[in-house]
C-alpha positions in Angstrom: 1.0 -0.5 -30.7 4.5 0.4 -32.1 7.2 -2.1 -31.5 9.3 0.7 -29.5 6.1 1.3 -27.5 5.5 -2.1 -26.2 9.5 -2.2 -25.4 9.2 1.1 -23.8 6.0 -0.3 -21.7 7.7 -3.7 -20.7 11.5 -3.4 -20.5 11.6 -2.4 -17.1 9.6 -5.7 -16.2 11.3 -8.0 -18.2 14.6 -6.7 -16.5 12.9 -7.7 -13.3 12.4 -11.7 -14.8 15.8 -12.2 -15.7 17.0 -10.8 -12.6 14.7 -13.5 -10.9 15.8 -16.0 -13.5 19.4 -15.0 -12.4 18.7 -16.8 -9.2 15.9 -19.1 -9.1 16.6 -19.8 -5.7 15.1 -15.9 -4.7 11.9 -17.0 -6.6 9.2 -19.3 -5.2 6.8 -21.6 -7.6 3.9 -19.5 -7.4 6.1 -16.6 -8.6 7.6 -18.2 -11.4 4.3 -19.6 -12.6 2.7 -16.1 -12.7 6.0 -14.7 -14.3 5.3 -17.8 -16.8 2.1 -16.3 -17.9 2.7 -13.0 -17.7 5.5 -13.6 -20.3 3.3 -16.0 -22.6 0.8 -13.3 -22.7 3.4 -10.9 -23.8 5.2 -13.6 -25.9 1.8 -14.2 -28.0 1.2 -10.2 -28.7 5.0 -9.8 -29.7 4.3 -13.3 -32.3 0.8 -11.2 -33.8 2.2 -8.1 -34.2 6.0 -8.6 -34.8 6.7 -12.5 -35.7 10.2 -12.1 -37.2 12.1 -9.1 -34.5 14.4 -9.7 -32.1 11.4 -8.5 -29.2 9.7 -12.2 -30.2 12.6 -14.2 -30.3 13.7 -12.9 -27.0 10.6 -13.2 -25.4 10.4 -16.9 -26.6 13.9 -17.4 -25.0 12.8 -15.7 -21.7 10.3 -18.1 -21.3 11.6 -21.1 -22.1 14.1 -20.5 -19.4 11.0 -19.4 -16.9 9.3 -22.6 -18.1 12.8 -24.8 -17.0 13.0 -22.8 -13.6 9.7 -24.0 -12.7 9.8 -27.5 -13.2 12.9 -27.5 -11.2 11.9 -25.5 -8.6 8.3 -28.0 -8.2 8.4 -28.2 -4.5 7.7 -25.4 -2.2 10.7 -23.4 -0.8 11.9 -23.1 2.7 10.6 -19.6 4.0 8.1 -18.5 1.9 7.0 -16.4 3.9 10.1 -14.4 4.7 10.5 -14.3 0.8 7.3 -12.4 0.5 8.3 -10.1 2.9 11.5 -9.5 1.7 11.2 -9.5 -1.8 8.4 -10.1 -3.2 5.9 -7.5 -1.7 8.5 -4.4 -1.7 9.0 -5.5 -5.4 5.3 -4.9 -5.8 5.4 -1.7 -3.9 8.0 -0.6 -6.4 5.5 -1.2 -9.3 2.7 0.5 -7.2 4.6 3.5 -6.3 3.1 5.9 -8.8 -0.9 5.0 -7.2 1.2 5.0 -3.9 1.5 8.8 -4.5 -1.9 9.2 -6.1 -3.5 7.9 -3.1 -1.7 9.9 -0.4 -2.6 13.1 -2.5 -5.8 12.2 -2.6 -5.8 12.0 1.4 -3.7 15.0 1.4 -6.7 17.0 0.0 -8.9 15.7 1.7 -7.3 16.4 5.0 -7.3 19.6 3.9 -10.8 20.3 3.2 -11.7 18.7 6.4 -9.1 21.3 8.1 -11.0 24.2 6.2 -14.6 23.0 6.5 -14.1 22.9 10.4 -12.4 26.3 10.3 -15.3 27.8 8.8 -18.3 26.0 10.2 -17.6 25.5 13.8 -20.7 22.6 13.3 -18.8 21.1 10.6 -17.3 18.6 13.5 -21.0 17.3 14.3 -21.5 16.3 11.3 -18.8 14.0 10.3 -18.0 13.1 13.9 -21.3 12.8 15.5 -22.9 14.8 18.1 -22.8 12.1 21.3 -19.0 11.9 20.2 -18.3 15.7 20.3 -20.2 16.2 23.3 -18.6 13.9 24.9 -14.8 14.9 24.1 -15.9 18.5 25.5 -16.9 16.8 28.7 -13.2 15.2 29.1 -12.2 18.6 27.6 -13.9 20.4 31.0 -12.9 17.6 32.9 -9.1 18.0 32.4 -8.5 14.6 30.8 -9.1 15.8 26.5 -7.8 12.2 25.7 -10.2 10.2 28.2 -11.9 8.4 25.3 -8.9 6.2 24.8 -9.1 4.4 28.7 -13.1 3.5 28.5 -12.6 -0.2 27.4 -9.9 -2.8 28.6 -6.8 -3.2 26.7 -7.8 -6.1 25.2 -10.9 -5.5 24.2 -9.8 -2.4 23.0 -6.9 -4.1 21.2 -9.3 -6.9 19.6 -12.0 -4.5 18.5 -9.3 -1.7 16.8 -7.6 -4.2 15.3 -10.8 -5.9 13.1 -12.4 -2.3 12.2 -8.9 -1.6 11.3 -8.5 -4.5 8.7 -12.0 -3.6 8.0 -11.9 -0.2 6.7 -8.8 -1.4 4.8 -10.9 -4.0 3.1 -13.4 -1.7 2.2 -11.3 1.1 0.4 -9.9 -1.9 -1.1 -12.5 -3.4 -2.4 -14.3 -0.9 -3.6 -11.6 0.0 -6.1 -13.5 -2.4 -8.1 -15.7 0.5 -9.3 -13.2 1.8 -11.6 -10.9 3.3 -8.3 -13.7 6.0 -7.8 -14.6 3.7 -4.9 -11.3 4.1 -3.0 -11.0 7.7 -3.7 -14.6 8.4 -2.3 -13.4 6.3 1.0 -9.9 8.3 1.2 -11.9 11.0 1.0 -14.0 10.2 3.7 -11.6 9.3 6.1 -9.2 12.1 5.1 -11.9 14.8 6.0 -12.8 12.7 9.4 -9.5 13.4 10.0 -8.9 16.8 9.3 -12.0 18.0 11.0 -10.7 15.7 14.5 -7.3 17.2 14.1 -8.9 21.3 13.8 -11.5 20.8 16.5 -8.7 20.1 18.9 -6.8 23.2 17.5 -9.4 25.1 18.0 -9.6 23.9 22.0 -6.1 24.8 21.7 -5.2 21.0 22.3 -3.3 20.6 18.9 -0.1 19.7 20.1 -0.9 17.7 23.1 -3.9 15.6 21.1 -1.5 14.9 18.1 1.3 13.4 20.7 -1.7 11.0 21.5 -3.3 10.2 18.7 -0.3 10.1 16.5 1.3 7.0 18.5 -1.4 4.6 16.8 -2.5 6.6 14.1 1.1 6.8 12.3 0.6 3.5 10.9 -2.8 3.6 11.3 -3.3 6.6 8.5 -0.4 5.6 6.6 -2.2 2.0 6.0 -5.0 3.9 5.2 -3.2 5.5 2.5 -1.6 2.2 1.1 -5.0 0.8 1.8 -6.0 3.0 -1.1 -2.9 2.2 -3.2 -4.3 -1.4 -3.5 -7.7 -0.3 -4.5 -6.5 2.0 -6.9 -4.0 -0.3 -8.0 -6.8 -3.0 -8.9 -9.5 -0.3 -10.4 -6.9 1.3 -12.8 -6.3 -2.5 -13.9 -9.7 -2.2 -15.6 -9.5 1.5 -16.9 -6.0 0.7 -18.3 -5.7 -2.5 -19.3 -2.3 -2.1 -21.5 -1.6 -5.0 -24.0 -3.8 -6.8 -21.6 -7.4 -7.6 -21.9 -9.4 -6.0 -19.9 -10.5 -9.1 -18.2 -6.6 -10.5 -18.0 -5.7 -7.0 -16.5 -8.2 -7.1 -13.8 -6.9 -10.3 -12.4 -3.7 -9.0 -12.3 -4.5 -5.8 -10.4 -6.9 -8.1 -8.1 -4.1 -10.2 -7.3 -1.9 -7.4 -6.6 -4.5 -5.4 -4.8 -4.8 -8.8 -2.6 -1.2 -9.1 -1.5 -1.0 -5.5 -0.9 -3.9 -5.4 1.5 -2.3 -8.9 3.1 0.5 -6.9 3.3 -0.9 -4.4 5.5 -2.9 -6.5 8.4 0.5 -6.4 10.7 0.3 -2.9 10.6 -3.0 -2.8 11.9 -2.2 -5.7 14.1 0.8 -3.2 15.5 -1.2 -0.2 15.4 -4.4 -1.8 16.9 -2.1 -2.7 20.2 -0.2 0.9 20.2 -4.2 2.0 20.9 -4.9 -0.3 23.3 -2.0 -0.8 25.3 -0.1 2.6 24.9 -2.3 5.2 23.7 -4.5 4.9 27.2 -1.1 6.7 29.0 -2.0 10.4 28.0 1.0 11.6 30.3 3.6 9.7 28.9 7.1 12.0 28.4 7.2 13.9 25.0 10.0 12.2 24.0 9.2 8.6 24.6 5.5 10.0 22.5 7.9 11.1 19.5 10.0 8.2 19.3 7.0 6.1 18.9 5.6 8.4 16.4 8.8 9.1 14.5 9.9 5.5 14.4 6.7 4.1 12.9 6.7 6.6 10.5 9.7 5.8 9.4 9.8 2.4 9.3 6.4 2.9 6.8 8.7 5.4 5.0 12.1 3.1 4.6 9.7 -0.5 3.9 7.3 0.6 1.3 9.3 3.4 -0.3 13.3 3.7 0.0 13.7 -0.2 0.4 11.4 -1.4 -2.6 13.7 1.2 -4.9 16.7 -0.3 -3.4 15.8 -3.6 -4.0 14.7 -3.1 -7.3 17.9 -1.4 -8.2 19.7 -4.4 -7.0 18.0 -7.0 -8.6 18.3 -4.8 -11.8 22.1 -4.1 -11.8 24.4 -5.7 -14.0 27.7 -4.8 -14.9 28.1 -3.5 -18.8 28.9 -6.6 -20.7 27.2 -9.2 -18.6 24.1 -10.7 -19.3 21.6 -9.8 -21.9 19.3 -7.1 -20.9 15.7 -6.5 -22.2 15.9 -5.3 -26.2 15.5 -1.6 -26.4 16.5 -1.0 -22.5 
């Protein structure tokens, strides 16, 4: 690789260290230490294939000061956990945002062939839904009730057993990124044309509207998870398709870990969304506009956390004045 291309490829990150480095205090140990090897890795390609530029020598100096902030920073900070949520998993989101958009496509399509699959096969429904499942949503069809399905178990229960198939099913598209990302896409798919096909059977009972009020008030951060669900798992396959300066092995454990915090990332939302199902869903009749403001606020909250406030952040982190501090070479 080119000397311009590796600057071109790592800049941005580098950028992101020193802004760290700017204030150790924002970075816990764990960071720092992966940031340390992260930059010794880049540090020992820059030595093989350019020992006497500028990228080496300020690559050396990067982490020399990464190796100081560590050994002062030994002891576990106060509110790690609020620094994961606050910086570093939108900082991660940032970096993820391009198989972010991959994934929702994906699901995009797939809703779409679902939509078209049940508009032209009316039997379509039966087989990705089931036929005791379909029967029985005609019956509270018939019986006046379309959304009955959702006030057969306790609230609780409900609640508890949601919740788990939730995490689940985000474990699984997950996971099964490991198979080069075809994995996740196959599960996106899946669940993309299970949705789909749901959403145009009730059209086609002219129940569109009032089903989506219902089903929406869970399934707003429900889907969306979904989606992200399938960043993570694309985000750890594409580690071992594209492995960058990386070797392939090194690459994979750095998608893994990334694919890891993002799914962590995500079982509040399926805590939230599992008790949206089992406490709220159950009240079919609720007003429109108390069923919209649910909707519309989880939506975007998903919107403004894992989109517009990762960019944000990383533009603050990022910004320095023009003759302050040194910036990545070639930035």
């Amino acid at each position: 690789m080119k000397e311009i291309s590796f600057l071109k490829d790592n800049s941005e990150k580098w950028q992101q260290y020193e802004a760290l480095l700017a204030d150790p205090r924002r970075a816990d140990p764990d960071t720092l230490a992966e940031l340390f090897i992260q930059l010794t890795d880049d540090l020992s390609y820059s030595k093989t294939h350019y020992p006497k530029s500028n990228t080496t020598k300020y690559l050396n100096a990067l982490a020399a000061r990464t190796h100081q902030a560590i050994y002062k920073n030994k002891k576990e900070r106060r509110g790690r956990i609020i620094h994961f949520w606050r910086y570093e998993l939108p900082l991660l989101f940032k970096a993820s945002h391009r198989q972010l958009l991959y994934s929702f496509l994906i699901f995009g399509v797939s809703v779409f062939i679902g939509v078209v699959s049940q508009a032209y096969d009316d039997s379509f429904a039966r087989l990705i839904m089931g036929d005791s499942y379909v029967n029985m949503t005609i019956e509270n069809i018939n019986n006046g009730d379309p959304m009955a399905v959702y006030k057969q178990m306790h609230q609780t229960d409900m609640f508890v057993g949601i919740t788990f198939n939730n995490v689940f099913v985000s474990f699984i598209i997950f996971v099964f990124g490991v198979f080069l990302s075809m994995g996740t896409v196959f599960h996106l798919f899946r669940n993309g044309i299970m949705l789909g096909c749901f959403q145009y059977f009730f059209y086609q009972k002219g129940l569109l509207f009032e089903s989506a009020l219902v089903i929406w008030i869970h399934g707003a951060l429900e889907i969306s998870a979904i989606i992200i669900a399938g960043c993570a798992g694309l985000v750890m396959g594409n580690s071992i398709i594209f492995p960058g300066t990386y070797s392939r092995a090194v690459s994979f454990m750095k998608g893994a870990k990334q694919g890891i915090k993002i799914a962590i990332g995500l079982v509040p939302i399926f805590i939230t969304a599992g008790f949206l199902e089992g406490f709220v869903t159950r009240y079919t009749n609720m007003p429109v506009w108390l069923s919209l403001t649910i909707i519309l606020g989880s939506l975007s909250f998903i919107v403004w956390y894992f989109i517009i406030y990762p960019i944000l952040l990383n533009r603050r982190l990022n910004y320095a004045k023009p003759g302050e501090d040194q910036s990545a070479p070639g930035a």
